[in-house]
KOLMARMAR-938583 format. One line per field, with one value per residue: residue number from 1; chain; x, y, z of N, C-alpha, C, O, CB in turn. Coordinates in steps of 0.05 Angstrom, whole numbers. Atoms other than C-alpha are relative to their C-alpha. Glycine has a CB too. Layout:
drenpa: (NUM/...)
tormar: (A/...)
nx: (X/...)
ny: (Y/...)
nz: (Z/...)
cax: (X/...)
cay: (Y/...)
caz: (Z/...)
cx: (X/...)
cy: (Y/...)
cz: (Z/...)
ox: (X/...)
oy: (Y/...)
oz: (Z/...)
cbx: (X/...)
cby: (Y/...)
cbz: (Z/...)
END
This chain:
drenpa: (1/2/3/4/5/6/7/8/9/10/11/12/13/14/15/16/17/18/19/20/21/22/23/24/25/26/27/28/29/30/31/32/33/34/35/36/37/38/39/40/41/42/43/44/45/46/47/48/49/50/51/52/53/54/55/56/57/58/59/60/61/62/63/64/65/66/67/68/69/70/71/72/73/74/75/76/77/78/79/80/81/82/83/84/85/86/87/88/89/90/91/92/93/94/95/96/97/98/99/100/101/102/103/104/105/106/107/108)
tormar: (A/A/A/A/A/A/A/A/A/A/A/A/A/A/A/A/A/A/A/A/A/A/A/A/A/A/A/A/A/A/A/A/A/A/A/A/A/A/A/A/A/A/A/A/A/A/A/A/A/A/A/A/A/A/A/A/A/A/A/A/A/A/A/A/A/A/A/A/A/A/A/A/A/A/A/A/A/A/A/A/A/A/A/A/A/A/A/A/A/A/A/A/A/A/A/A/A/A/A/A/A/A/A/A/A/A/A/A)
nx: (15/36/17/27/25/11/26/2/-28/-2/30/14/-2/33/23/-3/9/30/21/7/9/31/9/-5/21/25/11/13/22/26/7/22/26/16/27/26/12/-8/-18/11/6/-9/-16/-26/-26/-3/-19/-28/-20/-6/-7/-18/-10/7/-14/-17/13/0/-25/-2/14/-23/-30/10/5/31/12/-1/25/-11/4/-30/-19/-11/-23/-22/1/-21/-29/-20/-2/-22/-21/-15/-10/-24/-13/-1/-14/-35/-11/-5/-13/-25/-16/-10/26/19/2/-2/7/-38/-16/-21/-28/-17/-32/-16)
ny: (-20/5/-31/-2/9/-21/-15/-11/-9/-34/-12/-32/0/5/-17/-25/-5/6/-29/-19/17/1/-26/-18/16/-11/-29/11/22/-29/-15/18/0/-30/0/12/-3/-28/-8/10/24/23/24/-7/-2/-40/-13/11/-20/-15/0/2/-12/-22/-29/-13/-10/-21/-11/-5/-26/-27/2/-5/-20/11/9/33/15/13/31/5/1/39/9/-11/10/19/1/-1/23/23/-15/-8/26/-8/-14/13/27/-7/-6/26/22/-11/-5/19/2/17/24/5/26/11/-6/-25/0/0/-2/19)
nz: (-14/-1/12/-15/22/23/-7/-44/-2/22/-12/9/34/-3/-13/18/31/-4/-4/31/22/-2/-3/29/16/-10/19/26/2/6/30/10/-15/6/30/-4/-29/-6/-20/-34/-2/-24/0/-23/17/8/-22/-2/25/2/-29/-7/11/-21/-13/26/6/-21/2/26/10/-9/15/24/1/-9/23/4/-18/-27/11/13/-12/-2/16/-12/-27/17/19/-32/-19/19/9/-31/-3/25/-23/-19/19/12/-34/-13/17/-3/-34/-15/-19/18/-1/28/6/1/-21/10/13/-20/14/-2)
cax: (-130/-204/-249/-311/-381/-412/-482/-467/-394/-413/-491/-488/-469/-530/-574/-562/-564/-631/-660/-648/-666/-735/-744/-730/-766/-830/-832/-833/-893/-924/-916/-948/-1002/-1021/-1050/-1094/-1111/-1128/-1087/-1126/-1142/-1150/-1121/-1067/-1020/-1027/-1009/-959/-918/-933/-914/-853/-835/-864/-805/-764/-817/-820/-747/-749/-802/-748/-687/-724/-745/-828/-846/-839/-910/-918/-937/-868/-837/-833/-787/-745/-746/-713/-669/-644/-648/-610/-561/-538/-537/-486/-451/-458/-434/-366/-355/-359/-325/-269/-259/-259/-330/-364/-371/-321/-334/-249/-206/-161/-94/-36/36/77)
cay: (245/232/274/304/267/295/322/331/354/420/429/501/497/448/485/554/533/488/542/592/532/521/592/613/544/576/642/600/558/629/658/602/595/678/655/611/639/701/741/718/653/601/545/514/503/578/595/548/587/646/633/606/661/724/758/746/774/833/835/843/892/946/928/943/998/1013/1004/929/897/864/804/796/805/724/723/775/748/690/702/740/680/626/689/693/613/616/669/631/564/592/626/562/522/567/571/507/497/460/384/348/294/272/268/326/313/300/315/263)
caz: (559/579/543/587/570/508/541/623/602/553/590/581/499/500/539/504/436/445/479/407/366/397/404/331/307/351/313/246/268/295/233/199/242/238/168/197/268/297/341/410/386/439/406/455/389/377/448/452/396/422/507/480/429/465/490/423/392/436/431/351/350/393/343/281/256/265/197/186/199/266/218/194/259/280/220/244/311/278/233/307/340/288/271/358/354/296/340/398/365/340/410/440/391/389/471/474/510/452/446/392/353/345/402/408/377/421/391/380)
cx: (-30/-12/-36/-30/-19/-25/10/36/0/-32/-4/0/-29/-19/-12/-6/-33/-15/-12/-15/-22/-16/-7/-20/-29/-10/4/-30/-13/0/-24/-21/-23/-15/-17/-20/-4/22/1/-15/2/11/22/23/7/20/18/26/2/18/33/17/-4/20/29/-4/4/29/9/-9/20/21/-10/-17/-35/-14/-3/-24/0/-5/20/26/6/16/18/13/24/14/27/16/24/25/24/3/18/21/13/20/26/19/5/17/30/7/8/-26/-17/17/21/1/31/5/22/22/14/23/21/14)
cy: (-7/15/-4/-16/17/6/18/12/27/4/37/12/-15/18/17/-2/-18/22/15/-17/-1/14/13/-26/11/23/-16/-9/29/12/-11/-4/24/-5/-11/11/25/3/-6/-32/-19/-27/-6/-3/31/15/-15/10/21/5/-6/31/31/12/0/16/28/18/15/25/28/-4/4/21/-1/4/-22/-2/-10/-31/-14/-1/-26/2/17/-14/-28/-5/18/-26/-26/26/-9/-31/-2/8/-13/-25/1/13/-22/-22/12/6/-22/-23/-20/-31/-9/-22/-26/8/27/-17/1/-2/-19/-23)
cz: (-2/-1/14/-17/-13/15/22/-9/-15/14/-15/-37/0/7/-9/-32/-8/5/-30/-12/-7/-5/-29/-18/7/-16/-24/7/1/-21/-15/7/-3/-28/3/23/4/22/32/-7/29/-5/15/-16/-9/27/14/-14/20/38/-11/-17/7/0/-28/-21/1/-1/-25/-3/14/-18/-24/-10/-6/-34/-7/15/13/-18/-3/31/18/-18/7/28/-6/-10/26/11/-23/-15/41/4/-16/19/24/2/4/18/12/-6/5/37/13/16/-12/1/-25/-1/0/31/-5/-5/12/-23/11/-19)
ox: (-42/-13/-53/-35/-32/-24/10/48/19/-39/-18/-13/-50/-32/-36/-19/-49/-30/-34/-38/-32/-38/-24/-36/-46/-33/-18/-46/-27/-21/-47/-38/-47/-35/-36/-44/9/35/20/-29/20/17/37/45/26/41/27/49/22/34/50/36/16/19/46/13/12/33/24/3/21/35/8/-37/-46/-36/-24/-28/21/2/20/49/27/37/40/37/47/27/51/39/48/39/47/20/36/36/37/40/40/43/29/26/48/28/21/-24/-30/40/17/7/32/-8/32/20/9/21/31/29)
oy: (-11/34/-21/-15/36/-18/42/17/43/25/49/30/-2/31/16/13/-9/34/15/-9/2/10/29/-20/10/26/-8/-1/39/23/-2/-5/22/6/-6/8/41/-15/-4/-43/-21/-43/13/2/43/27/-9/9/20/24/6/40/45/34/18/27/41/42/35/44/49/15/-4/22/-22/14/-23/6/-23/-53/-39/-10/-27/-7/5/-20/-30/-25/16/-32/-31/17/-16/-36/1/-8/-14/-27/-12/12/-26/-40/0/17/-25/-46/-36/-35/3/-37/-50/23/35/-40/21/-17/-21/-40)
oz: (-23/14/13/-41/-4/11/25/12/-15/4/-31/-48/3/-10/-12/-47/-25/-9/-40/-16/-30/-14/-34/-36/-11/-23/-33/-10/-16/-28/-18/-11/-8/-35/-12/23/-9/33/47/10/45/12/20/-5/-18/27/36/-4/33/42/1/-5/3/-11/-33/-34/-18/0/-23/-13/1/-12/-38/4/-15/-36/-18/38/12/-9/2/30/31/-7/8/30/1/-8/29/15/-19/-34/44/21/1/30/29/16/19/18/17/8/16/44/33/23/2/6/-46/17/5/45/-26/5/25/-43/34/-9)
cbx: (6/-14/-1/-5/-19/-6/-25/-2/21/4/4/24/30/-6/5/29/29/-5/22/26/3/-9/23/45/2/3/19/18/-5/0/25/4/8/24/4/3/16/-24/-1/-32/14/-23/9/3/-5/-42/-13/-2/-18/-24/-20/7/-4/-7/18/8/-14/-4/15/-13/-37/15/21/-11/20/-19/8/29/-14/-23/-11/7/-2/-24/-3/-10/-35/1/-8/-21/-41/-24/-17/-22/-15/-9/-20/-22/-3/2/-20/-18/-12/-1/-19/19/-17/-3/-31/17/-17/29/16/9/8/-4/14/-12)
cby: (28/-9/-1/36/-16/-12/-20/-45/-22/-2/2/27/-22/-18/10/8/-15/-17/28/8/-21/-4/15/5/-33/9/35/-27/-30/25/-3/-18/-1/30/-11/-27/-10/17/22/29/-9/-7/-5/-22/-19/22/12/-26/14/13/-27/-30/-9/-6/-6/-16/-9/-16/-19/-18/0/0/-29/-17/12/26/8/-20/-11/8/-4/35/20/-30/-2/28/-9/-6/27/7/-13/-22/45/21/-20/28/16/-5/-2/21/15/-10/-1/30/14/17/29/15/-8/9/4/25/-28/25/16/-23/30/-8)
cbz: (-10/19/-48/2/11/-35/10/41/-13/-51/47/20/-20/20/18/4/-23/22/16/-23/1/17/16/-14/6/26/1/-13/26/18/-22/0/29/-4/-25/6/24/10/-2/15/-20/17/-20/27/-29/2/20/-8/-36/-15/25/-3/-21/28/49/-14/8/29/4/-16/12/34/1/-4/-17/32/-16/13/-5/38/-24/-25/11/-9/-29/6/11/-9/-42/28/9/-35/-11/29/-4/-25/10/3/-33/-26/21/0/-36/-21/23/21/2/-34/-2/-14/-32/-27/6/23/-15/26/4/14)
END
């Protein structure tokens, strides 16, 4: 049995879990960065963090309750984001959808 090619044959597993990856590595860097920068900084490494991490951001601060400092909420945002890739992962893996490194197993 000829098994689909590992990139162009699972695209949307790719696609989807890059996406989180970048997304959740972005709110680390913005975190890191808030100690050095202000909040309207114009550096373009500042608003490179923040264009890509923005709406996970955004997303965190409604799922959390409004006490947590907005400083802290890139790491929420994150530990979202590499929790729903996890999630994601083991959905995929288990349907079948994800890439594997073995051939499947034929009985015989």
């Amino acid at each position: 049995m000829e098994q689909p090619h590992f990139v162009f044959g699972h695209l949307p597993f790719w696609l989807v879990t890059y996406t989180l990856a970048l997304t959740a590595w972005a709110c680390i860097g913005r975190f890191m960065m808030s100690f050095f920068l202000p909040h309207d900084s114009t550096n373009y490494i500042w608003r490179g963090f923040r264009a890509l991490s923005d709406w996970a951001v955004w997303t965190a601060a409604r799922m959390v309750p409004s006490y947590i400092a907005p400083m802290y909420l890139p790491l929420v945002a994150m530990c979202w984001l590499f929790g729903l890739r996890l999630v994601f992962g083991i959905f995929m893996i288990s349907a079948g959808w994800a890439p594997r490194l073995a051939p499947v197993a034929t009985g015989g």
